[in-house]
C-alpha positions, 0 to 999 in steps of 0.5 A: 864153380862158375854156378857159385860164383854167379849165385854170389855176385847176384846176391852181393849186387841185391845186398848192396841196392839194398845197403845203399837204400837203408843207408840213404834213408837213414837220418845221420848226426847232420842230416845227411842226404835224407835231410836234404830230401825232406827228412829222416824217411825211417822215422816217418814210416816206421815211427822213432823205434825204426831207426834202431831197427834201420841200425841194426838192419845196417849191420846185418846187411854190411856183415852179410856185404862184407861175408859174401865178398869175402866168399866170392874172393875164395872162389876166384882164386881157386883154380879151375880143372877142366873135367873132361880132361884126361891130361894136364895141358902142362904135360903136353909138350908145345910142337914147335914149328919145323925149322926150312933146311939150311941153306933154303930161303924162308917162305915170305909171310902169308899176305906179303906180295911175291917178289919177282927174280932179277935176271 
C-alpha cells in the first residue's frame, strides 16, 4: 500500500509544477502574470491556435489533479495490517505492571537520589 501511496504523491507533485507552469504561461482577460513578464508565452511559442490547446491542456491536467488527489485520499484512509501478524494487537491483552505488596513502601523513581533513614 505504501508503494501506492508514494507512486501517487509523486505523480500529484510532476502534475501540479506542471499545472502551475501552463497556468502562469497563460494570458488571462487582464493580462495576468504572463502580462507582467513581457506577455502571452503560449501565444508566441505555439501561435494564437495555442491557447486553446493551453486551455484544454489545463482541463486535462487539473482533472488528472483533482483524480490523483481524490486517489490518494482513498488510500490513507485504509488501514493498514501487518502481514506478518498472526494476531491482532487488539486481542492481545496489555500486562499491567505488578502492584508492591500492601504495606511495603514503593521504590523511588530511576534517577531519583537514595534517601537516607533517620535514625
Amino acid at each position: 500500500m505504501t508503494v501506492w501511496v508514494g507512486i501517487t504523491t509523486f505523480l500529484l507533485v510532476l502534475v501540479t509544477l506542471a499545472l502551475i507552469g501552463l497556468i502562469l504561461i497563460q494570458r488571462g482577460k487582464g493580462g495576468g502574470l504572463a502580462g507582467a513578464f513581457g506577455g502571452g508565452g503560449v501565444e508566441q511559442a505555439f501561435g494564437t491556435h495555442a491557447t486553446t490547446l493551453a486551455q484544454k491542456a489545463t482541463w486535462v491536467l487539473g482533472t488528472i489533479f483533482m483524480v490523483l488527489t481524490i486517489f490518494l485520499g482513498i488510500i490513507w484512509q485504509r488501514p493498514v495490517t501487518p502481514v506478518s501478524a498472526s494476531t491482532p494487537a487488539a486481542s492481545v491483552p496489555a500486562q499491567a505492571p505488578a502492584a508492591p505488596a500492601p504495606g511495603t513502601p514503593a521504590a523511588p523513581p530511576a534517577g531519583a537520589p537514595a534517601q537516607e533513614n533517620p535514625k
